[in-house]
DOSEKE-431445 format. One record per residue (C-alpha): x, y, z; residue in three letters. Coordinates in steps of 0.1 Angstrom, whole numbers, padded with zeros to 4 digits, always signed. Example, Ala and Ser with C-alpha at 12.3 -4.5 7.8 and 13.67 -1.06 7.14 Angstrom:
2
+0123-0045+0078Ala +0137-0011+0071Ser 
END
This chain:
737
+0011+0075-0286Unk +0021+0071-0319Unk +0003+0045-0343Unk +0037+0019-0336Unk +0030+0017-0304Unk -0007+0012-0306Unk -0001-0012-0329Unk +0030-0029-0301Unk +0003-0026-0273Unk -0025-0043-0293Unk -0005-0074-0302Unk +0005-0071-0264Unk -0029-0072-0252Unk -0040-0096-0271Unk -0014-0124-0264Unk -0020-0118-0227Unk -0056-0122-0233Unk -0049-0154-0251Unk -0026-0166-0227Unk -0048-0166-0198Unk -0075-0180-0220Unk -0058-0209-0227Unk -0046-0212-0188Unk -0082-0214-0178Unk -0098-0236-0207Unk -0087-0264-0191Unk -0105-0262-0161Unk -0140-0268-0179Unk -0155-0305-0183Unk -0174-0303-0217Unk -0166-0296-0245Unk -0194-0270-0249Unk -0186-0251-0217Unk -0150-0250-0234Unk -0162-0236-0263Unk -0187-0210-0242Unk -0161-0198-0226Unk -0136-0190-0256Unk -0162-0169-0275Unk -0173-0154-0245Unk -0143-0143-0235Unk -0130-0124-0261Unk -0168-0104-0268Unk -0159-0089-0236Unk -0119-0080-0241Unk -0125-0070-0278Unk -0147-0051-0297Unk -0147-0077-0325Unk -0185-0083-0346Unk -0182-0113-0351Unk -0167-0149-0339Unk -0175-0184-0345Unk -0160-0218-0337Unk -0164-0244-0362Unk -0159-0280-0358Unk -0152-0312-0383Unk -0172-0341-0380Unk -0158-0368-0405Unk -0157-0350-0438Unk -0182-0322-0426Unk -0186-0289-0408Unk -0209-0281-0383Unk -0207-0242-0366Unk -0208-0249-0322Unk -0207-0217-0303Unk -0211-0184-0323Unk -0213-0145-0316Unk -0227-0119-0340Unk -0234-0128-0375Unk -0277-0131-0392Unk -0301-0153-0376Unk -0299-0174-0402Unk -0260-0184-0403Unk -0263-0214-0389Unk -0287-0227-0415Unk -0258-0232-0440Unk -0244-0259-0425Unk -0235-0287-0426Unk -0209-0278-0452Unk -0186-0306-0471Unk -0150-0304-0468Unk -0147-0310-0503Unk -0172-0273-0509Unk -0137-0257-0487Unk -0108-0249-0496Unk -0081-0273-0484Unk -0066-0247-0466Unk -0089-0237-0443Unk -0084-0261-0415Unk -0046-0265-0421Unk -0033-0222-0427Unk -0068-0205-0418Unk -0050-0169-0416Unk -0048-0157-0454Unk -0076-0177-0469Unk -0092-0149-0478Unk -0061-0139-0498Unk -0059-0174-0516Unk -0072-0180-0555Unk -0093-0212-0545Unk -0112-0194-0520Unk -0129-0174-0549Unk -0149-0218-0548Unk -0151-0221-0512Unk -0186-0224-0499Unk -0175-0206-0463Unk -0156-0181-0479Unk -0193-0172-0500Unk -0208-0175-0463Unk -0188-0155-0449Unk -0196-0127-0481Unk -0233-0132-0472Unk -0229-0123-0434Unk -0214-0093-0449Unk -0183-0102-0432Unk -0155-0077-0449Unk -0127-0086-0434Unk -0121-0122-0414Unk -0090-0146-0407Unk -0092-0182-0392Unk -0076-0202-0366Unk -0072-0235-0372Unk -0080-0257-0336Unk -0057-0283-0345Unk -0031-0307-0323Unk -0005-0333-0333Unk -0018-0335-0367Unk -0052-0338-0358Unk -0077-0313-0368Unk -0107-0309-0348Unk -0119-0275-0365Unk -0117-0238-0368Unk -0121-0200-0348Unk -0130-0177-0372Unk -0132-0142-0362Unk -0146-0108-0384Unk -0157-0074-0389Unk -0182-0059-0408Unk -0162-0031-0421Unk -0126-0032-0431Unk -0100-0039-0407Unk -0063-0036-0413Unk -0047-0074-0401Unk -0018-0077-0382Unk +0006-0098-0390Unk +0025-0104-0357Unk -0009-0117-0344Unk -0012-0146-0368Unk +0018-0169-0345Unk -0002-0160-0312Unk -0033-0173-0329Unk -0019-0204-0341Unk -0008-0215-0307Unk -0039-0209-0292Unk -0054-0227-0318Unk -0033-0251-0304Unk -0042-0249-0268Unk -0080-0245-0276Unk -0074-0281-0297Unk -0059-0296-0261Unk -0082-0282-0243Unk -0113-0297-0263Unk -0091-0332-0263Unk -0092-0329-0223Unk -0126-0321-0222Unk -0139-0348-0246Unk -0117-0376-0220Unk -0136-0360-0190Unk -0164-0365-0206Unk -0162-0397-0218Unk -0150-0402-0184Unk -0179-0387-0169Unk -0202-0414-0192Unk -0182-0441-0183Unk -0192-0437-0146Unk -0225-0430-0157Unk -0230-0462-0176Unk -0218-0483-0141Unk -0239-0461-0119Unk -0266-0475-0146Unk -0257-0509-0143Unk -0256-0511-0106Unk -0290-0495-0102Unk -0304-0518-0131Unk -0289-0548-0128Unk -0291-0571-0093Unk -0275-0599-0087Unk -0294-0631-0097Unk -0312-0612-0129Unk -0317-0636-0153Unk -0298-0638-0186Unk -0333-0623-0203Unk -0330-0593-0180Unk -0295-0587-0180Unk -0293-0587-0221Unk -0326-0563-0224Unk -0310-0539-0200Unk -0275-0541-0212Unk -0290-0532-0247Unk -0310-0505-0237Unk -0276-0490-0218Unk -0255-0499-0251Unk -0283-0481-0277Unk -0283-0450-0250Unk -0249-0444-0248Unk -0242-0449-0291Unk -0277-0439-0304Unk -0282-0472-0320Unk -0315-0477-0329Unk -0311-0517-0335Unk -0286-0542-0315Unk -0285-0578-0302Unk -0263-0598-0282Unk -0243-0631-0295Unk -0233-0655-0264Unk -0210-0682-0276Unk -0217-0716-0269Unk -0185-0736-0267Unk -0203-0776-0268Unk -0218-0763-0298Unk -0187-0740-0312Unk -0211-0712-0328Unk -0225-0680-0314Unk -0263-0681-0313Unk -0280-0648-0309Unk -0300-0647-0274Unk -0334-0630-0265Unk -0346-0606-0265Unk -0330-0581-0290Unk -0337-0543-0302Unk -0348-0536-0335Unk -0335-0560-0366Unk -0304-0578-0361Unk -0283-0576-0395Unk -0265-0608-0387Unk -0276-0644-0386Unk -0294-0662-0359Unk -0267-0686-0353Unk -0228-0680-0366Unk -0210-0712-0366Unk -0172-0706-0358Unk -0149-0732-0381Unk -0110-0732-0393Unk -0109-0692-0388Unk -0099-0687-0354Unk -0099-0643-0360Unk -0133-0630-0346Unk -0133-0603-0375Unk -0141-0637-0397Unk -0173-0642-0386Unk -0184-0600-0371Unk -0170-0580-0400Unk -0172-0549-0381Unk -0157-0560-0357Unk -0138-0533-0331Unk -0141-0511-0360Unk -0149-0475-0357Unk -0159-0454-0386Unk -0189-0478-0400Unk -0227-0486-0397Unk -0223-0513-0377Unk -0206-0523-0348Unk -0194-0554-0328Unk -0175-0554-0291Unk -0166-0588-0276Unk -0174-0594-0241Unk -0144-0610-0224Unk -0143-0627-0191Unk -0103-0643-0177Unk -0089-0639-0216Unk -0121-0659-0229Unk -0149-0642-0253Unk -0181-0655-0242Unk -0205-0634-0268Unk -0204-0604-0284Unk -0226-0565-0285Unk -0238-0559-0320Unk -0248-0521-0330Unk -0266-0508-0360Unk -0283-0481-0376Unk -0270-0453-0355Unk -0298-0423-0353Unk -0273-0400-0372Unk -0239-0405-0387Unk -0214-0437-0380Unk -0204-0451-0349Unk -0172-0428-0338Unk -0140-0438-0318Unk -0159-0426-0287Unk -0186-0452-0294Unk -0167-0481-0294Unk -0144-0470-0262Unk -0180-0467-0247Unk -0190-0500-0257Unk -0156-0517-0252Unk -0162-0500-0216Unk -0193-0515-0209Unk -0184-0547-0221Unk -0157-0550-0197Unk -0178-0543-0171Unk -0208-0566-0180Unk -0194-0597-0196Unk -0182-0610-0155Unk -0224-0609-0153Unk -0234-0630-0184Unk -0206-0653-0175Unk -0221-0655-0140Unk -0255-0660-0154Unk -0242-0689-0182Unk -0224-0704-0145Unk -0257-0702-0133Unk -0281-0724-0159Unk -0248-0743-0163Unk -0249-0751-0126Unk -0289-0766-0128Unk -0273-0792-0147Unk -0251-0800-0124Unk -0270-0808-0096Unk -0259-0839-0084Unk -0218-0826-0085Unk -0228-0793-0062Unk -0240-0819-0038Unk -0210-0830-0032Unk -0192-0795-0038Unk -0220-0786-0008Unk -0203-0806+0014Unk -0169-0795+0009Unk -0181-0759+0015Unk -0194-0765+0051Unk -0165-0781+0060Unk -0148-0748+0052Unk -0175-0719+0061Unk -0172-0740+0090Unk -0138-0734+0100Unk -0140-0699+0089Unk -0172-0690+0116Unk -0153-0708+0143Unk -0116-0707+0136Unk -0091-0684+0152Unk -0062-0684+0122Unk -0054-0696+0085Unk -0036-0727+0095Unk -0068-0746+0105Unk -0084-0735+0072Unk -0052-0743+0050Unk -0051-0783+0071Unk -0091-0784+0065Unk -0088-0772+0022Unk -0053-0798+0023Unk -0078-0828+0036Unk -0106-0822+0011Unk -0082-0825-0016Unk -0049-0844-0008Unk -0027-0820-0016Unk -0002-0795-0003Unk -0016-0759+0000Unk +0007-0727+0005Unk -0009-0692+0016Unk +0011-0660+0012Unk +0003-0627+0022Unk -0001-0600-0005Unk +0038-0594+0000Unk +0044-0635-0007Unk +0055-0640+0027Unk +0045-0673+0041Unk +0014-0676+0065Unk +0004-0710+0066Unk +0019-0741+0050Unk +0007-0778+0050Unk +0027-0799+0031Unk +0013-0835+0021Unk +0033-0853-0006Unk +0064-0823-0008Unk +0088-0819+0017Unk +0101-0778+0029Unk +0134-0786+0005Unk +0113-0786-0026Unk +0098-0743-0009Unk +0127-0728-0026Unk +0117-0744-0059Unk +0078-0740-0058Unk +0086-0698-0045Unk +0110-0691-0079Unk +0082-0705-0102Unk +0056-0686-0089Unk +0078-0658-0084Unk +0082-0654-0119Unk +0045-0659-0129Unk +0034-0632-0096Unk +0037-0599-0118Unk +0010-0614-0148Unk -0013-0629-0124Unk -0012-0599-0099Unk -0020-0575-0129Unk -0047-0594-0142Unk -0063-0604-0108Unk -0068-0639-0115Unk -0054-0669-0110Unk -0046-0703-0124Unk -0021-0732-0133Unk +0013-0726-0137Unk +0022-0756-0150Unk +0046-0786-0140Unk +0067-0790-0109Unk +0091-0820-0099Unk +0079-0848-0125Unk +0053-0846-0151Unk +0021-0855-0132Unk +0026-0827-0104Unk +0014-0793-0114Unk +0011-0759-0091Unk -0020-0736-0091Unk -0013-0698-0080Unk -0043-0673-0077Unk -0045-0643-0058Unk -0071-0637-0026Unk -0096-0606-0038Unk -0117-0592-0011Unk -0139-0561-0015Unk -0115-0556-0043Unk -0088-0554-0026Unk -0056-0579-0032Unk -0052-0596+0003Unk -0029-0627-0003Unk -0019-0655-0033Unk -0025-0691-0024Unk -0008-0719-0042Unk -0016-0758-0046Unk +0006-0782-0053Unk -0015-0816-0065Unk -0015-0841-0089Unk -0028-0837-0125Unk -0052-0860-0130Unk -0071-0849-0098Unk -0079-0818-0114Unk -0116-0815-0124Unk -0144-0795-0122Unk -0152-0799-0087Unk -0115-0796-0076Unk -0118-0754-0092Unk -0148-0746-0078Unk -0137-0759-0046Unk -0107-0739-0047Unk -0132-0707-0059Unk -0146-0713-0027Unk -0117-0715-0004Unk -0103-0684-0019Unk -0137-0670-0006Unk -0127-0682+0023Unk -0095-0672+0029Unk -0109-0635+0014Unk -0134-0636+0050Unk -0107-0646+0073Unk -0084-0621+0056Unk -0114-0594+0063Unk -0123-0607+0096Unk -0080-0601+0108Unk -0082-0567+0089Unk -0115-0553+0104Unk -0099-0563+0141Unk -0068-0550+0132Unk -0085-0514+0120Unk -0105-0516+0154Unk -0079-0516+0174Unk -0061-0490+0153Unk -0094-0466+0155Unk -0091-0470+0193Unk -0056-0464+0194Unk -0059-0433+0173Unk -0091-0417+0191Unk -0070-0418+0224Unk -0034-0414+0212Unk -0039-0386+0187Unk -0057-0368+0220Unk -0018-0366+0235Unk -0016-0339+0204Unk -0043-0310+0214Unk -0035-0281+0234Unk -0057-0293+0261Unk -0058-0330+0269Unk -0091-0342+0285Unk -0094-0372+0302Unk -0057-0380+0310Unk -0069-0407+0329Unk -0083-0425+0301Unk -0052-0422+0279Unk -0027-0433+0299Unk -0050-0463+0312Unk -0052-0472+0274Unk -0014-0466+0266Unk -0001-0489+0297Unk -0028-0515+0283Unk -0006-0512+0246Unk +0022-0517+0272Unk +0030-0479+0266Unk +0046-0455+0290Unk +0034-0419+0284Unk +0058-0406+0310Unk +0091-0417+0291Unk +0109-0393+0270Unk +0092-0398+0236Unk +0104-0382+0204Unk +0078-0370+0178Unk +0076-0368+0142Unk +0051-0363+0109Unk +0053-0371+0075Unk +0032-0368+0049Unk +0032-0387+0011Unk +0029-0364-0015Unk +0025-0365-0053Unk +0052-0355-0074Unk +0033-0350-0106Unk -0007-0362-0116Unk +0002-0392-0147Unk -0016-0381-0175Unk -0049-0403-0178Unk -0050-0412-0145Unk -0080-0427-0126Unk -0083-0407-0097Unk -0106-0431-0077Unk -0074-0461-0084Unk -0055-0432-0077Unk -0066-0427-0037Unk -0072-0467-0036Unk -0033-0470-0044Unk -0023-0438-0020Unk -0045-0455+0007Unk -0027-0491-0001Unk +0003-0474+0004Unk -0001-0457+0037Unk -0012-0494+0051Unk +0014-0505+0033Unk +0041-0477+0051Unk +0028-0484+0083Unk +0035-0524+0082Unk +0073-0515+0070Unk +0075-0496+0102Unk +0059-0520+0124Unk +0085-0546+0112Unk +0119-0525+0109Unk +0110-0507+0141Unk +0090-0526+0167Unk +0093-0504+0194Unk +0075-0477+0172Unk +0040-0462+0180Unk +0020-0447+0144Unk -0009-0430+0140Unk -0026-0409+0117Unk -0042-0376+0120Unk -0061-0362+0088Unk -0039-0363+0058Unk -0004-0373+0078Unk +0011-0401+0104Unk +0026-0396+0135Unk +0052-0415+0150Unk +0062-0418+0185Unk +0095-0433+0195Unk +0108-0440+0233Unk +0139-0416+0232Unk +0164-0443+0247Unk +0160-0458+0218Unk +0181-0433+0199Unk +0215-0442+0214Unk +0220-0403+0223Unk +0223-0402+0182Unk +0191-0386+0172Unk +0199-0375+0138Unk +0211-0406+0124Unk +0183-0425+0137Unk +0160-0407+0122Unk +0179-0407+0090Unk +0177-0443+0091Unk +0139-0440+0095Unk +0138-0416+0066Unk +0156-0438+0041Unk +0140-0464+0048Unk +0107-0458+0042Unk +0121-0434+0007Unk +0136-0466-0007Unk +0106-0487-0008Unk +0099-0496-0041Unk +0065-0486-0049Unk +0068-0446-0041Unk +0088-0448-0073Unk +0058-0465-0090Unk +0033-0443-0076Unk +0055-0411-0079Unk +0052-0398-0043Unk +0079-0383-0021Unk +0079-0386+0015Unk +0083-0352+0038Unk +0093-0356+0073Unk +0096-0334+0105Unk +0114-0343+0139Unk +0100-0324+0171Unk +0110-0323+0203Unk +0114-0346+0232Unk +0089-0350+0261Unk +0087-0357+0297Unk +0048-0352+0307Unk +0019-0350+0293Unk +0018-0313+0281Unk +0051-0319+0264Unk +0032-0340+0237Unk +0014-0314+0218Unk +0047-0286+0222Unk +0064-0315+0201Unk +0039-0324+0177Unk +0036-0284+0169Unk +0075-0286+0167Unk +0074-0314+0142Unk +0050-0299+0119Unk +0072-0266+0121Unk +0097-0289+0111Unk +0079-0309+0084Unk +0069-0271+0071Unk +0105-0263+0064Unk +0117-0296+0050Unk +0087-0290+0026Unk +0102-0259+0013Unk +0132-0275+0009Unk +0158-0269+0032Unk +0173-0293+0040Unk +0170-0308+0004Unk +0165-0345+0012Unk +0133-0338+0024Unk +0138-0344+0061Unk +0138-0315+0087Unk +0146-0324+0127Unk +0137-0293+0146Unk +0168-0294+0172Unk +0191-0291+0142Unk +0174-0261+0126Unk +0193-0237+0143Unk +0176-0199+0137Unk +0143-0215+0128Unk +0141-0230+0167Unk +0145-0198+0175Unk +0120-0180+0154Unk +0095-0205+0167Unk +0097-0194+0199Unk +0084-0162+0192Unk +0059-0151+0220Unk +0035-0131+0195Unk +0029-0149+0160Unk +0012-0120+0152Unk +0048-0102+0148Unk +0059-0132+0125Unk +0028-0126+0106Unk +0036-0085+0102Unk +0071-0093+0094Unk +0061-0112+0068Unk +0039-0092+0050Unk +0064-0064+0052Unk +0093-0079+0034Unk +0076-0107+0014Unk +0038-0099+0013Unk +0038-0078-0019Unk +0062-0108-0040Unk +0039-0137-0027Unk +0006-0113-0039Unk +0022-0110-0077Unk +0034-0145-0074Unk -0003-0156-0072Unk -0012-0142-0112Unk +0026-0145-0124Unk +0039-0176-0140Unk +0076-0168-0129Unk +0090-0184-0098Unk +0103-0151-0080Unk +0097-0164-0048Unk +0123-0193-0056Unk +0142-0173-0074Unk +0149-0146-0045Unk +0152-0176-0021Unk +0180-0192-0047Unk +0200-0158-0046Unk +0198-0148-0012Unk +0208-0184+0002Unk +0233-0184-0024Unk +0249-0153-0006Unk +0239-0135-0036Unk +0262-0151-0059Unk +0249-0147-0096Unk +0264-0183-0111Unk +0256-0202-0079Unk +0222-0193-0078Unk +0219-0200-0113Unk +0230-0234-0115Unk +0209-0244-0087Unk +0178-0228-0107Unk +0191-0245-0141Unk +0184-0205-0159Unk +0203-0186-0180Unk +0222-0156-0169Unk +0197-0126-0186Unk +0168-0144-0170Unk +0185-0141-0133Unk +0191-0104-0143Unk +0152-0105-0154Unk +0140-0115-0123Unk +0160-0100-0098Unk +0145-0065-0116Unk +0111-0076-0112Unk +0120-0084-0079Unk +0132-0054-0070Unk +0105-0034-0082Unk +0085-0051-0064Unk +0097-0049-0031Unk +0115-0016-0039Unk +0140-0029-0022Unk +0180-0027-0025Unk +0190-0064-0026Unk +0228-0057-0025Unk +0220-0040+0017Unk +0235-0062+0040Unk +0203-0051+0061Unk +0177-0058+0036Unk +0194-0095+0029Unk +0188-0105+0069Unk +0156-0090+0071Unk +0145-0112+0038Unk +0162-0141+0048Unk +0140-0141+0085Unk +0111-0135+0066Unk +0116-0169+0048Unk +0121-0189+0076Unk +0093-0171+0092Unk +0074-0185+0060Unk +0088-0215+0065Unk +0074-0222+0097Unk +0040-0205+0099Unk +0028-0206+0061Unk +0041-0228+0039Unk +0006-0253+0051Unk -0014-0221+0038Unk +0000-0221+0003Unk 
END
C-alpha cells in the first residue's frame, strides 16, 4: 500500500470514527458523560498522546475531560481569553502556524506539556462558542489537511450535543426542584415556612449565598421584604412603587443574567405578587441557566404565596366567609346528592340571580338556566366567548369578558380544571354592579363544584369502560374462557356476539418528536386525544363498540351496517377520524387495519389477528393513505394463510435477512429503496421520483444492494421471490422493527 493510500484510508477511518461519535453523543444526559465519552472514544480508535476538551466560561477557560498530558496541566488554568489568541476558539486548526500565537498563554502550555505537534477544534454552534478539542503528540506528526473540514463539523456536532445535554439537564433540575417542593412544602405551611424553604431551594439550585423575598402589598403600593431571609439582603426593607410602572425601576437586576445579583418576579393570573432576590453567588455571576432555574421555580411557587396572602387575607374577613359558608353548602350539597349539572347550574343561578351557561370542554351546551336573557340572545353570548376561548383556554384561567346587550350586563367565562385536566368552561351572564368579592369566590367554588361532578361522570364512565374492556377484549385471545360471562355482559350493553361483526385496529402515531418537547405534556395530550378519538366515534357512529388493548383501539361494527359496501364505510371511518383538527396540532397520523367478518365466537380473534396483519401492511405503506382492509389485499390474504409461519420466517431471511442486518448500522434507506424499485416494476425514473433521489444515488444503492444480496435484480425470478418476501415482512414483522 503505497503512502497515498494510507494517507486516503486514514482520513477514511477517521471520518467514520467521527461520524458514529457524533451519532451516539446525543444519547448521553450530562454534559460530563458527553464529554467522557468523546475523549474516550478516540484513546481507543487512535493512538494519539494526548487530548483535551476545553470549555469557556464568560471570558475564561477552564480544561473538562483530558487524556495524556503532566499531572500538573490542569493547574494552569483558568486562563483569560484576552492571554489567547483570538483565534483559537474561532479557526483552532493552524494556530500553531499563526504569528500571535508566539503571546498565547495555551500555545506556551501546550510547549510545557512538551506537546510538538497539536491542532484544535473549535466546539462551536450558530455563532456560539462553547470551547475547544485539542488534540497532540509528543513527537512530530505530519497534519493532514483533508482532516481539518471533518474536524470542524464535529466540532459542530460535539457543540449540539453539549447544547442537548445542558437542556436535559436543566431539565432534569427543573423536576428536581418540584419533586423538592412537593416533599417540603404541604399545603397550609405558613408564609414563614414557605419563604425559608423556597430560599433554601432558590440558594441550592444558583449557589447564592444571600437572598430574600419581596411580597407586594397592593393597599400599601410598596414591596416590603418578608421574614425570614438568608444572609444580607442588598436592597431596602421596604421599596415603595410610584409613577414608574417598569419593575427594573425599583430591582435593577432585574431578569438579568450576567450580574451579581439577581431578581425573578413571582406571578400569579398576569399579577406580580413579590419578587426572589439573589446575591453573592459562591463563584462567578449568575448565568442564563440560573435565572431559567429561578424563573422556573417562581412559576411554580408564586400560586402558594398567593394562597398563603388569600389565606391571612381571609382572617380578616371573617364575617363575609359566613355568608360565603352558606352558599357553599347549598352547592356541596347538590353535588353529594345530585344526579346531573342541571340541578347544580338552577342552585349556582338562585344564589346569585343570574343566568349561568356550562359547556363541555368542546363548548357544547350541558346545562343552561336563563334568568333575565332569553335563548335568542345564545347566539350572541356563544360568538363573544368564542372569540375570547383560545386566550382563556391557554392560560387556564378565567374571567370577565366584558359587556353584553347594554352597559350594565357583563359575561364571565372561565374554564372547569380538575386534577389538571380541562373538563368544561362555564359562563355567567349578571349585572355589574352585583359583582363583588363574595360573588368570585362563590363562583371559585362552583367551578370546584362543577370540577367534582365532572370527576364523579368521568370516574363512572371509565368504570364501565374498564368492565367493558376486561370482558370484550377477552373475544380477542386464542382461547376464550368463560363465554358465558361475555356474552351475559354483551347482551347487558344490548350487544349481540353472534351477529356478523367486522373488526378493525388503529393506532396514533408520532410523525416527528417537536424539538423541546415536554414528554410528560406530551403523553397527557396523546392520552387526551385517544379520549378525545373515542367520543368522535361514539357520536358519528353510534352503533360502534371501542376498546383498547395496550397501545391500540379496537372497533367492532355489526356488519349490516355496511350496506354490502365495506370499503367505503370504512373509508368514511378513516377520514373522519384523520380530519380532526388536533392530529395536525399534535403531529400524529392515524394507521388502520380492517379484518375479517365473524359468525361465532372463535371468529373474533381470527379477525382481530387479520386486522393487525392488516394494520402491519398499511404501516409500511401500502396502501399509501394509511388504511389497509385485509379482504382487499389480495396476495397478502393469501400469504397469511400460510399453515407454517416458520416457512414465512425462512423465506424471509433468505431473500431479505442479510439487507435488513446492514440496514441496522447503515444510514441509507436500502430497504425502501429496493421496495421503491421493485414495486416500481423496476423502472429507474419511477422509482426515483417516488424516493425524491437523484439518478447516481439510485445507481448507488441498487449496487449496494446487489452486493448484498448477490443477487441479479433484473431475473424475473429473483423480482417475485423479493417481492413475497416483502409482504411476508409486511405481515409478520413490521411490529418487530
Amino acid at each position: 500500500m503505497n503512502k497515498s493510500e494510507k494517507r486516503t484510508k486514514l482520513v477514511e477511518k477517521i471520518e467514520n470514527h467521527l461520524r458514529l461519535t457524533a451519532r451516539n453523543l446525543v444519547k448521553f444526559d450530562t454534559i460530563q458523560e458527553t464529554l467522557d465519552f468523546t475523549v474516550e472514544s478516540f484513546q481507543l480508535e487512535f493512538s494519539w498522546e494526548f487530548m483535551a476538551i476545553v470549555l469557556r466560561d464568560d471570558d475564561r477557560l477552564f480544561p473538562k475531560v483530558w487524556k495524556g498530558g503532566s499531572p500538573h496541566f490542569a493547574d494552569y488554568f483558568p486562563i483569560h481569553l484576552s492571554e489567547c489568541s483570538p483565534e483559537i476558539l474561532e479557526e483552532g486548526w493552524d494556530i500553531r502556524k499563526k504569528e500571535s500565537s508566539l503571546n498565547c498563554k495555551f500555545y506556551k502550555l501546550m510547549k510545557n506539556e512538551m506537546i510538538s505537534t497539536w491542532f484544535s477544534v473549535p466546539l462551536k454552534d450558530e455563532g456560539v462558542s462553547y470551547g475547544f478539542c485539542i488534540i497532540g503528540f509528543h513527537d512530530f506528526v505530519p497534519l493532514i489537511s483533508e482532516v481539518e473540514r471533518i474536524f470542524v463539523e464535529f466540532g459542530k456536532d460535539v457543540a449540539v450535543a453539549m447544547q442537548l445535554a445542558k437542556e436535559k439537564e436543566f431539565e432534569k433540575r427543573k423536576l428536581s426542584s418540584i419533586s423538592w417542593v412537593n416533599e417540603n412544602v404541604t399545603p397550609g405551611s405558613s408564609m414563614e415556612e414557605l419563604v425559608q424553604k423556597v430560599l433554601e431551594l432558590s440558594c441550592e439550585g444558583t449557589k447564592a449565598e444571600a437572598a430574600s423575598i419581596y411580597l407586594y402589598d397592593e393597599m400599601e403600593n410598596c414591596f416590603y421584604l418578608q421574614t425570614p431571609s438568608i444572609g444580607s439582603p442588598k436592597l431596602e426593607g421596604t421599596i415603595m412603587v410610584k409613577g414608574e410602572n417598569e419593575l427594573g425601576a425599583y430591582f435593577p437586576y432585574f431578569e438579568k443574567s450576567g450580574a451579581l445579583q439577581l431578581s425573578v418576579p413571582l406571578v400569579v393570573n398576569l399579577k406580580t405578587v413579590g419578587m426572589i432576590h439573589l446575591s453573592n453567588k459562591a463563584m462567578g455571576a449568575f448565568t442564563l441557566g440560573d435565572l431559567e432555574l429561578l424563573k422556573f421555580l417562581s412559576n411554580h411557587v408564586a400560586a402558594l404565596f398567593e394562597n398563603a396572602r388569600l389565606y391571612l387575607n381571609e382572617k380578616k374577613l371573617k364575617k363575609r366567609l359566613q355568608q360565603i359558608m352558606g352558599y357553599q353548602q347549598e352547592l356541596v350539597k347538590e353535588t353529594l346528592y345530585g344526579e346531573d349539572f342541571d340541578v347544580i347550574t338552577d342552585t349556582l343561578s338562585g344564589l346569585l340571580s343570574c343566568s349561568i351557561i356550562l359547556f363541555d370542554r368542546f363548548l357544547r351546551y350541558i346545562s343552561i338556566q336563563l334568568e333575565n336573557e332569553d335563548e335568542s340572545s345564545l347566539p350572541e353570548i356563544y360568538s363573544l366567548i368564542e372569540k375570547e376561548k383560545a386566550g382563556i383556554g391557554k392560560e387556564k384561567t378565567g374571567r370577565w369578558l366584558g359587556k353584553f346587550k347594554d352597559e350594565s350586563t357583563v359575561i364571565g367565562f372561565w374554564p372547569v380544571i380538575g386534577s389538571g385536566e380541562l373538563l368544561g368552561y362555564l359562563a355567567i351572564i349578571t349585572n355589574e354592579n352585583s359583582v363583588d368579592e363574595v360573588t368570585n369566590l362563590t363562583i371559585g367554588h362552583a367551578l370546584n363544584v362543577y370540577a367534582i361532578q365532572f370527576i364523579k361522570q368521568k370516574l363512572i364512565m371509565e368504570t364501565k369502560e374498564q368492565v367493558k374492556d376486561s370482558y370484550i377484549t377477552k373475544l380477542f385471545e386464542e382461547k376464550i374462557e368463560d363465554k358465558a360471562k361475555i356474552v351475559e355482559y354483551a347482551t347487558l350493553m344490548n350487544v349481540d356476539l353472534y351477529k356478523p361483526h367486522r373488526i378493525a385496529v388503529l393506532k396514533l402515531e408520532e410523525e416527528s418528536l417537536p424539538a423541546h418537547s415536554n414528554l410528560i405534556e406530551r403523553e397527557a395530550e396523546k392520552a387526551a386525544e385517544w379520549d378525545h378519538m373515542k367520543e368522535q366515534l361514539y357520536l358519528k357512529y353510534q352503533e360502534i363498540i371501542v376498546t383498547k388493548r395496550d397501545d391500540m383501539l379496537i372497533l367492532m361494527i355489526p356488519v349490516e351496517r355496511e350496506n354490502k359496501l365495506a370499503s367505503s364505510y370504512w373509508e368514511g371511518i378513516y377520514h373522519y377520524l384523520n380530519e380532526q383538527p388536533i392530529l395536525k396540532k399534535l403531529s400524529l397520523t392515524i394507521h388502520m387495519g380492517v379484518g375479517g367478518t365473524t359468525n361465532k365466537l372463535e371468529d373474533y380473534y381470527y379477525a382481530y389477528k387479520q386486522a393487525m396483519h392488516a394494520y402491519n401492511v398499511s404501516r409500511n405503506g401500502y396502501p399509501k393513505n394509511g388504511l389497509a382492509i385485509f379482504d382487499d389485499l389480495g396476495s397478502y390474504t393469501l400469504l397469511n394463510n400460510l399453515n407454517d409461519p416458520g416457512l414465512a420466517e425462512l423465506f424471509l431471511k433468505k431473500y431479505l435477512g442479510p439487507l435488513m442486518e446492514y440496514q441496522k448500522g447503515s444510514g441509507a434507506d436500502l430497504m425502501g429503496t429496493l421496495r421503491a424499485y421493485l414495486f416500481n416494476n423496476g423502472n429507474s425514473k419511477n422509482t426515483m421520483d417516488s424516493l425524491f433521489i437523484h439518478r447516481s444515488t439510485l445507481r448507488y444503492r441498487l449496487e449496494r444492494i446487489h452486493d448484498i444480496l448477490d443477487m441479479d435484480l433484473e431475473d424475473a425470478e429473483t423480482r417475485l421471490n423479493l417481492m413475497i418476501a416483502y409482504k411476508l415482512h409486511d405481515l409478520y414483522q413490521s411490529s418487530k422493527l
